[in-house]
MDAnalysis code that builds the backbone (N, CA, C; Angstrom):
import MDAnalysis as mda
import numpy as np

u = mda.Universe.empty(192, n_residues=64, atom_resindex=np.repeat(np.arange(64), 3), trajectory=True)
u.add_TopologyAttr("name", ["N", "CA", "C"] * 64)
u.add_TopologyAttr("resid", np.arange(1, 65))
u.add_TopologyAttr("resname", ["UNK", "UNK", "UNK", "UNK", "UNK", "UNK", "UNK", "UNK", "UNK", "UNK", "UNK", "UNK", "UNK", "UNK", "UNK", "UNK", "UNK", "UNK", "UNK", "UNK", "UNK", "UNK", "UNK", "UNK", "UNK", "UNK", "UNK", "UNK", "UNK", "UNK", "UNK", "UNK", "UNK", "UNK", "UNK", "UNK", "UNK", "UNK", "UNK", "UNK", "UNK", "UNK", "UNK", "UNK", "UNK", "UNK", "UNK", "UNK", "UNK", "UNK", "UNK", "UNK", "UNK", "UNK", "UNK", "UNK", "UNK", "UNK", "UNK", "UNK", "UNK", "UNK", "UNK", "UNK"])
u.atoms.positions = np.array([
    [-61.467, -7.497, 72.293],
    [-62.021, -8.155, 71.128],
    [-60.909, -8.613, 70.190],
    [-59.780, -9.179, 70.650],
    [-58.798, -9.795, 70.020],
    [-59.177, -11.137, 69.385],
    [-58.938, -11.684, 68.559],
    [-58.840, -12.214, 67.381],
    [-57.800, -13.455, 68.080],
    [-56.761, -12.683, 67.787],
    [-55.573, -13.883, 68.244],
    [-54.507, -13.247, 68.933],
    [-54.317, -13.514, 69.889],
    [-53.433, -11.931, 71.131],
    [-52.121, -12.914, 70.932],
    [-52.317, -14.469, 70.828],
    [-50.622, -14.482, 70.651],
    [-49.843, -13.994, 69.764],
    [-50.340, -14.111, 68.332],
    [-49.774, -13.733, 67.292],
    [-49.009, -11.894, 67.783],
    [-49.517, -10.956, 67.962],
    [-49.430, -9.781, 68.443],
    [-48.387, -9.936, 69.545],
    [-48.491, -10.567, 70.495],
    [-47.660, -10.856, 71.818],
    [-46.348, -11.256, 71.053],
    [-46.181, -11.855, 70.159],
    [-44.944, -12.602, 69.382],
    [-44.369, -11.400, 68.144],
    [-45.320, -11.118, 67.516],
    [-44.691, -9.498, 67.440],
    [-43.682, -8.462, 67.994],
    [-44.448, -8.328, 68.883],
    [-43.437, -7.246, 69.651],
    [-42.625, -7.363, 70.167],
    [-42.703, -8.844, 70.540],
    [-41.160, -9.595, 70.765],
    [-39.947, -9.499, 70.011],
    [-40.515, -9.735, 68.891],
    [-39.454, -10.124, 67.683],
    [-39.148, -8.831, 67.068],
    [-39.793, -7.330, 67.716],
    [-39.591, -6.165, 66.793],
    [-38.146, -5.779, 68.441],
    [-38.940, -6.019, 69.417],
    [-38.048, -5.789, 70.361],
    [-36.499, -6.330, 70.076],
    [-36.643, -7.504, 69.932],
    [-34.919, -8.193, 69.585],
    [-34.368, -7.347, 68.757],
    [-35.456, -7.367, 67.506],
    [-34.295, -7.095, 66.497],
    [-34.005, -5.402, 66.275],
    [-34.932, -4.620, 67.401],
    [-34.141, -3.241, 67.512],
    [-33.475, -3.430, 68.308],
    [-32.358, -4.236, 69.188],
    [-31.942, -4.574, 70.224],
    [-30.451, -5.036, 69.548],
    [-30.541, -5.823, 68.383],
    [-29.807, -6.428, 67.884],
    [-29.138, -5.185, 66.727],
    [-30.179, -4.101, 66.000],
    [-29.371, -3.571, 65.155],
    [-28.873, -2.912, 65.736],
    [-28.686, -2.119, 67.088],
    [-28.346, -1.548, 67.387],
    [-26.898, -2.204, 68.086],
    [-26.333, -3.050, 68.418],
    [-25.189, -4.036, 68.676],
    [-24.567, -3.795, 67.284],
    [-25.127, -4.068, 66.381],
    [-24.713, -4.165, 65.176],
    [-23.561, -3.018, 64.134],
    [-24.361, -1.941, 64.710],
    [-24.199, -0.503, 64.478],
    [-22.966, -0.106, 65.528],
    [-23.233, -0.413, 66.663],
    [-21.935, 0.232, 67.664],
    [-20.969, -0.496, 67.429],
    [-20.743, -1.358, 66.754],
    [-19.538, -2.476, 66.599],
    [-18.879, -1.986, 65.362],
    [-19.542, -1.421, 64.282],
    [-19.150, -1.188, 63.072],
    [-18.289, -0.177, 62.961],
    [-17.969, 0.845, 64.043],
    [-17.008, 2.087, 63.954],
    [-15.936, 1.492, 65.105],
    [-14.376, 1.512, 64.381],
    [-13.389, 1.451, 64.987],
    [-13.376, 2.314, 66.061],
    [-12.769, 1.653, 67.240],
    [-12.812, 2.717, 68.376],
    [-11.462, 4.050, 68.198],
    [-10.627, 3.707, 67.563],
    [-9.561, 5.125, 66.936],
    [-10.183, 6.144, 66.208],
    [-11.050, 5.634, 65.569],
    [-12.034, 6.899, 64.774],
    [-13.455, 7.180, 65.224],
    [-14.037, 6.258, 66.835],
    [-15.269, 6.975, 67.156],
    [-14.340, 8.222, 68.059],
    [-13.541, 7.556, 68.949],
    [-13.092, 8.278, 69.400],
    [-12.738, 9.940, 68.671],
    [-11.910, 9.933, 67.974],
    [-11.690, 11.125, 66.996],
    [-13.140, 11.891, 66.600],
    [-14.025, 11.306, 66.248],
    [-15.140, 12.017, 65.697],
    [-16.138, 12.364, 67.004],
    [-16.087, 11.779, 68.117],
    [-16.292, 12.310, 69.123],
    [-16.134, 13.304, 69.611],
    [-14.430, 13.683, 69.736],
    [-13.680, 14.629, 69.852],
    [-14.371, 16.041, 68.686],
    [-14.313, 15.278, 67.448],
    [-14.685, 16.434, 67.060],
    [-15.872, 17.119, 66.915],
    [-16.846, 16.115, 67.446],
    [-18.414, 16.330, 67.812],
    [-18.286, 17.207, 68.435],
    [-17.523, 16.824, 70.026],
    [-17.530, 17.761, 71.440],
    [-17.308, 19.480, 71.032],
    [-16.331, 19.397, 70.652],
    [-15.072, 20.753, 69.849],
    [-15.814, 21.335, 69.277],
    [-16.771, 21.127, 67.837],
    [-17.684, 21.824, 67.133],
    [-18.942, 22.139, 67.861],
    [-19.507, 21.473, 68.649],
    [-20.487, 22.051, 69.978],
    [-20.034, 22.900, 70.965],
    [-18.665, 22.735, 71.584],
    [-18.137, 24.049, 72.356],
    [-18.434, 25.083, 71.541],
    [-18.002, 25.131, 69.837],
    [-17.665, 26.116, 69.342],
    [-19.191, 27.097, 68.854],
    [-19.730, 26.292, 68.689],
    [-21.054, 26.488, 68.469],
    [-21.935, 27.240, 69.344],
    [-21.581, 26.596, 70.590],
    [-22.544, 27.283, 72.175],
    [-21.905, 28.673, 72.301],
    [-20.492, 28.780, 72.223],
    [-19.587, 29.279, 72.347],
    [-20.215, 30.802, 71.784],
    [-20.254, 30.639, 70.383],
    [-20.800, 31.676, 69.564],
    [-22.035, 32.003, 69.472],
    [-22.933, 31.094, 69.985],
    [-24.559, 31.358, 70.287],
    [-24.261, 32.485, 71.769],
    [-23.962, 32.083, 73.124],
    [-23.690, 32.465, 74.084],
    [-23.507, 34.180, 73.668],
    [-21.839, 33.977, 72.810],
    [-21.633, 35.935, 72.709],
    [-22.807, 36.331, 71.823],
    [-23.238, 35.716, 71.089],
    [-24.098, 36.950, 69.773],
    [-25.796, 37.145, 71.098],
    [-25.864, 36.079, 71.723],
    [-27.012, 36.313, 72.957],
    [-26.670, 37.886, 73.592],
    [-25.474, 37.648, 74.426],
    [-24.908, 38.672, 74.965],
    [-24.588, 39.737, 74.246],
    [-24.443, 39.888, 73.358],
    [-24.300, 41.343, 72.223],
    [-25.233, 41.856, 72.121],
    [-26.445, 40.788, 71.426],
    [-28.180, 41.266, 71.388],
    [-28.206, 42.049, 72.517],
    [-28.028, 41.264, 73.940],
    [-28.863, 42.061, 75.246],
    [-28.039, 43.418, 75.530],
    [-26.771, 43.177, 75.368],
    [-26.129, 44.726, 75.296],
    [-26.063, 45.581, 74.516],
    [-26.668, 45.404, 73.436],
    [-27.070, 45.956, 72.317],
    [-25.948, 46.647, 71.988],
    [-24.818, 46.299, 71.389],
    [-23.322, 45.977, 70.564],
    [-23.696, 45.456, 69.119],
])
């Protein structure tokens, strides 16, 4: 019971591009010397993180 299905069809088109497009937009905007680096330090603070979840797991079960 559509009304007007192109209008809608042309919609989602145009929502499609332009999440398509901000997202180009966005990965271009960080120098690759400093994604890189903050990557790095993404990775590093998640080792460190699992790292310390992992022993305090293992302490709980050995009850330490």
């Amino acid at each position: 019971m559509l009304i007007n299905p192109e209008s809608q069809q042309k919609e989602k088109t145009s929502s499609k591009e332009f999440d398509t497009e901000d997202v180009k937009i966005y990965s271009l905007r960080i120098p690759t010397p400093m994604f890189d680096k903050l990557k790095y330090e993404i990775g590093r603070e998640t080792k460190l993180s699992m790292r310390d979840m992992i022993l305090k797991a293992v302490a709980e079960h050995c009850g330490i």
